[in-house]
C-alpha positions, 0 to 999 in steps of 0.5 A: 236080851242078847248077851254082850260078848261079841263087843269084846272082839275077836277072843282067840288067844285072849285070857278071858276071866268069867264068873261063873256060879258053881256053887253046887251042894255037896256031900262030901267030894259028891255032886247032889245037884249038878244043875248050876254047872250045867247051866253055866256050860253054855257060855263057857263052852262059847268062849273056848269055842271062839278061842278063849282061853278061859278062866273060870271063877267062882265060889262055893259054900260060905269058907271064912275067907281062907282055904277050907278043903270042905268047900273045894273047887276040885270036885266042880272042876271035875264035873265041869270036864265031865259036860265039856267032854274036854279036860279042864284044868284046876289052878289050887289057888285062886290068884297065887302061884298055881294060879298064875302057872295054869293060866299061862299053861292055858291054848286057845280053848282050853278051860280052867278053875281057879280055886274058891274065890271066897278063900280070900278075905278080899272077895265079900270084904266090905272095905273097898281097899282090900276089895280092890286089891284082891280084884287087881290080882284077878285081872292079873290073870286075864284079859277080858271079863265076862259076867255070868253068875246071876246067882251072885250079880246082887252082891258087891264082891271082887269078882263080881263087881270090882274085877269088871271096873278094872277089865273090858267086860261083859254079860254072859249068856245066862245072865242075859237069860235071867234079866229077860225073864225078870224083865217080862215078870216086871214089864206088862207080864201076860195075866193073870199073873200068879205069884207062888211064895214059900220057904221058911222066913217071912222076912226074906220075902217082905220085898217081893210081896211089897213090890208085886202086890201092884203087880201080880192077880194071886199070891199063893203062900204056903213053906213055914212062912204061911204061919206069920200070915195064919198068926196074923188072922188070929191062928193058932200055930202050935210050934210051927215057925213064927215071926212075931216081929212080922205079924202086923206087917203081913196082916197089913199085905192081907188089908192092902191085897183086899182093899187092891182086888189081890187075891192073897190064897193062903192053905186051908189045911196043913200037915203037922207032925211033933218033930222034923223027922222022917220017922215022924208020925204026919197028921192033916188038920185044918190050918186055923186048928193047929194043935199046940204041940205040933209043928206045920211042915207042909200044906195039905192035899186040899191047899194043893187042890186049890193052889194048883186050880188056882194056876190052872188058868195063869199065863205067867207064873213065878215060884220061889220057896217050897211048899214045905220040907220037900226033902221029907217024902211025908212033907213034900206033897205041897211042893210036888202038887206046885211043881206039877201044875207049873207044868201045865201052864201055857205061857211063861213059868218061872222057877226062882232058883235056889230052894225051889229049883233042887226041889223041882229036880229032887222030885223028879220032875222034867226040867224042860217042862218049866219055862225057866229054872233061875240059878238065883235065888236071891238074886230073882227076889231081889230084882223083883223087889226093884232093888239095884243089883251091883254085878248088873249095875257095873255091866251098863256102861 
């Protein structure tokens, strides 16, 4: 898929608003992952190219819908010139005063950030009044709206989905990026087709297992999620993370997989410790021993044998959710034996964002040697469980 800028026409001199995802971790004022804003420099440096004058929005971390100066923008924004190699100016609001005073100090191709669109009540209101509202002072300060956040196309928010009722719009370069790879995941991918499944809860993956158990020839599951489906066999877990809520539906995917000819890997061994610490003595042990004093943090070396033989010969793989707690060196094996063997597929592999996608770059890893990191997390899981998502939704017209 093709992005849909070129349907707005000629940009020069036109204020052109895009919603960016720039919501990178930060400690302190530094930069830990830099990853989103590289990937949204492409088609913000498209728009100044054609003579845009843009503006740039975006949210970063979860602020309580007023300024918080933990969850600042400036730092972004900084970040943001350093890859355009040109200055980008930094409005200290989002739709107040300086806001309005940058943007109108703004020529053709120059780039600007307003501050934490999430500093407003009206960007995550569910009310759709104040929604609004908010969004009509957005539009006040452009021209034209370009779409480019995929990490935040599932959420019905202001400047994702009411700013693009109220402005000529368009999908950006990196959604149009991740909608075409989704859509090969979705539509006829080239098989086998293997599913790797991780992170911590169950629960936020119950969509995707539904949705691709039709689909995928393996699901792989390891992360703290592993222990709901070895609870769900008759396992011991020790205190490794549970959802008791969610036993009987994963013992339900394990019937569904066998009676469909879906192969459900789950690991063989675990690496257990008494504590999530660094300082914390690891032990292998097999994974339907788990002593009951210990907790599960990561997959073992024969469960990352056998998932990276398992994708050896995958021809479209999807991964989203680590292995364990990769941030752990002692933990990280799993993760790290998933990544690398990402990188020898030969056909598409796609990282899904979040979790996944700052364990890929935090181990060192070439990202040229995935077929794609997404910028969204929940955004790909929720596309894959078959759900509408707003942001995309409001783009079709």
């Amino acid at each position: 898929m093709t992005d849909q800028i070129d349907r707005l026409g000629d940009l020069r001199g036109k204020r052109v608003l895009v919603r960016s995802d720039l919501n990178v971790p930060l400690d302190g004022d530094r930069i830990t992952d830099d990853g989103r804003i590289r990937a949204s420099v492409p088609t913000i440096r498209r728009l100044a190219d054609a003579g845009g004058r843009v503006v740039v929005t975006a949210h970063l971390g979860r602020p309580k819908g007023a300024p918080d100066p933990r969850y600042s923008l400036r730092p972004v924004a900084v970040r943001l010139g350093e890859l355009l190699g040109a200055d980008v100016a930094f409005a200290e609001d989002t739709v107040g005063e300086s806001a309005h005073a940058v943007v109108d100090a703004l020529g053709d191709g120059q780039v600007a950030v307003l501050e934490n669109v999430r500093f407003d009540e009206g960007e995550t209101s569910k009310d759709d009044a104040v929604r609004g509202a908010f969004a009509d002072r957005l539009a006040e300060l452009a021209d034209v709206f370009v779409s480019d956040g995929f990490g935040v196309v599932h959420r019905k928010q202001a400047s994702v989905y009411d700013v693009a009722q109220r402005l000529p719009h368009a999908m950006g370069g990196l959604v149009a990026a991740e909608v075409d790879v989704l859509r090969r995941l979705t539509s006829d991918p080239e098989r086998p087709f293997v599913v790797v499944l991780g992170g911590s809860k169950v629960s936020d993956k119950l969509g995707v297992i539904d949705n691709l158990l039709g689909k995928a020839d393996r699901l792989l599951i390891g992360g703290g999620m592993v222990f709901t489906f070895l609870a769900a066999q008759g396992h011991e877990v020790g205190r490794s993370l549970l959802e008791n809520d969610q036993v009987d539906a994963c013992r339900a995917y394990l019937e569904r997989a066998a009676a469909e000819g879906v192969q459900i890997l789950l690991p063989t061994d675990v690496v257990v410790a008494p504590e999530v610490s660094a300082d914390a003595e690891p032990t292998v042990v097999p994974a339907d021993r788990i002593p009951a004093d210990q907790i599960g943090l990561d997959i073992g070396p024969e469960s990352g044998r056998a998932f990276a033989a398992a994708l050896a010969d995958a021809r479209t793989v999807f991964w989203n959710g680590p292995m364990g707690v990769f941030e752990i060196d002692a933990f990280a094996g799993g993760t790290r034996a998933v990544a690398r063997a990402l990188t020898g597929i030969h056909g598409l592999s796609v990282v899904g964002g979040g979790d996944s996608a700052a364990a890929v770059r935090g181990l060192g890893f070439d990202e040229s040697a995935f077929g794609h990191i997404s910028t969204g997390g929940g955004a790909s899981l929720e596309y894959l469980e078959g759900k509408d998502l707003p942001g995309l939704d409001v783009l079709d017209d």
